[in-house]
N, C-alpha and C positions, 0 to 999 in steps of 0.2 A: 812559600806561599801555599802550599799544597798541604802542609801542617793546620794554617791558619785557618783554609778551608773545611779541614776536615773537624776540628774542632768546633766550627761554627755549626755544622752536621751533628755533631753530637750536642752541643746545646738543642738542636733542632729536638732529636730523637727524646731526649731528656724531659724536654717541655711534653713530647708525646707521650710517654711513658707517665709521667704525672698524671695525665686526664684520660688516658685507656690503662685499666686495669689488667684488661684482658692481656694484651701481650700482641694483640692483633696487628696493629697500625706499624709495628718497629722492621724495620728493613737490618736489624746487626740482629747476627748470634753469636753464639761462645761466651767468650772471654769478655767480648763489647758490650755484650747486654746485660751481663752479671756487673759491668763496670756503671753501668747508664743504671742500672736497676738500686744500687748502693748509692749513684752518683742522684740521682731525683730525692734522696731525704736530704740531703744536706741544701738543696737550693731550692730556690720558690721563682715565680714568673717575675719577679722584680731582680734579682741575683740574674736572671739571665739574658732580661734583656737588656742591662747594663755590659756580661761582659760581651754580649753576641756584639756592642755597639764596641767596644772596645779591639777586638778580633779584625771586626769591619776598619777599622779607624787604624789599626799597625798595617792592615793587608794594604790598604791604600797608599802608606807611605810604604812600605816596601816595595809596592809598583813603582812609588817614584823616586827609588834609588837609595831609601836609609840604611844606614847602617844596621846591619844584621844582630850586630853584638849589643847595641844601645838600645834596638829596640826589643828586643828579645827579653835584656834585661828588666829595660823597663814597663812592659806588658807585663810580666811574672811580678812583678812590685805590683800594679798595680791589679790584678789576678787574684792574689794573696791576698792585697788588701778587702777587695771584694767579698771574697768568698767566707773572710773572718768575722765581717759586718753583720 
């Protein structure tokens, strides 16, 4: 759950970093922000809030007891799919 969370966190940051140039607003350094910094050309506000609903939508059934492996697999399918779109 903690994984799903924190990826929803970097969609967040991602969408930030799109519309502050500056660098100002982002709460990661290092390695995260060089990753969110690469990560914002590849996606736009529509890419993200598809998978942020998507992240929301596995985290939900993992509260209510799915299988770890099914749905793990199948978020990364449809993830993939996403992000090729």
């Amino acid at each position: 759950r903690s994984l799903l969370l924190f990826s929803i966190s970097l969609m967040r940051e991602t969408l930030i970093a799109q519309m502050d140039d500056t660098g100002v607003l982002t709460r990661f350094s290092g390695d995260i922000l060089s990753f969110i910094n690469d990560f914002k050309s590849v996606m736009n506000w529509e890419k993200i809030e598809r998978l942020t609903s998507l992240l929301n939508y596995a985290s939900s059934h993992l509260e209510r007891n799915a299988n770890p492996k099914i749905l793990f697999l199948d978020l990364s399918l449809q993830i993939a799919e996403e992000i090729r779109s």
